[in-house]
N, C-alpha and C positions, 0 to 999 in steps of 0.2 A: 890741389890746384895745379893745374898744368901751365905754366908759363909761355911754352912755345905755341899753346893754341889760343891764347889770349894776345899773346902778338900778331898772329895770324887772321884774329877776327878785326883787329884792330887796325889792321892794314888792307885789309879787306875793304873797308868802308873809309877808306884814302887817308888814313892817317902814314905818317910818315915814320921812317923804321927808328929816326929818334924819339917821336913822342910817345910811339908805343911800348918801347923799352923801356920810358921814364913812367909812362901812366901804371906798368906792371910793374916794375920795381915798387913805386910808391904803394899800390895796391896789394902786392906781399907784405909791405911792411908794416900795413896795418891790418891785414889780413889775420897776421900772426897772434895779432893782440887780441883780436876777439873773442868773446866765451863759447864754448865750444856746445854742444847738446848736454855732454860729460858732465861741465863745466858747474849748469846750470843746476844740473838734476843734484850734485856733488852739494851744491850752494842750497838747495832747496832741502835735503834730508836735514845738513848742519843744523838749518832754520827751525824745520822742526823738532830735532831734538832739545834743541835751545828752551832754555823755560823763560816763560813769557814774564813781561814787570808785573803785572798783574799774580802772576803766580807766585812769584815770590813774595810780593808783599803779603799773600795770604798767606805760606810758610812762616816767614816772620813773624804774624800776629799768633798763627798757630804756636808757636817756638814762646811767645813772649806767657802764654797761658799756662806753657805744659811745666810742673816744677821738676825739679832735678832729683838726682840721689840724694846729693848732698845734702839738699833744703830739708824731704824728708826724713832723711836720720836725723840732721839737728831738729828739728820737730821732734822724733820719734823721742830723742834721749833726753829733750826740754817735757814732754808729759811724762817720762818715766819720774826725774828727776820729784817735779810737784809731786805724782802719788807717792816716792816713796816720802817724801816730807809731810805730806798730809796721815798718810799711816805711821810714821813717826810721833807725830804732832797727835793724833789719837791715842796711841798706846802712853804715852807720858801724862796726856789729860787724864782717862779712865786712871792709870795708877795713881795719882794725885787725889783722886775722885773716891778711889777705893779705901786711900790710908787717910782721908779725910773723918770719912763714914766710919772708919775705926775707932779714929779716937773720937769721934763726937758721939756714935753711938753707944 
């Protein structure tokens, strides 16, 4: 932004060389402020990298379904545990069964 030729236009068309000083001051200073093309496109990728609420709430649900390590081995070592009590629990039955059959046979 060229300040001397915005004073220039501006006196051109009978503005006085304080208004025009004061109109381009005020006009750089909010000049400054505004987003830039840069700015914009900067703010737009952000945006779309961003995941949307929708998307995460289906992460979430997804996350709430899927079980863990943890859950699984404590599963895995709560079935080991039953079968070996149930094969424990067999083999003490049968030999009971077996020295039963002994003496009653």
């Amino acid at each position: 932004m060229n300040t001397i030729e915005i004073l220039a236009r501006l006196e051109r068309v009978k503005f006085t060389t304080e208004q025009a000083r004061t109109i381009t001051a005020i006009f750089e200073e909010h000049h400054a402020q505004l987003a830039t093309k840069d700015d914009i496109k900067m703010i737009r990728e952000d945006l779309k990298s961003m995941a949307t609420k929708d998307e995460l709430k289906v992460m979430r649900e997804d996350f709430k379904h899927m079980v863990t390590k943890d859950e699984l081995n404590a599963s895995i070592a709560k079935a080991k545990y039953d079968l070996v009590r149930w094969i424990v629990g067999a083999v003490i039955a049968n030999g009971l069964i077996a020295t039963l059959l002994k003496f009653f046979a």
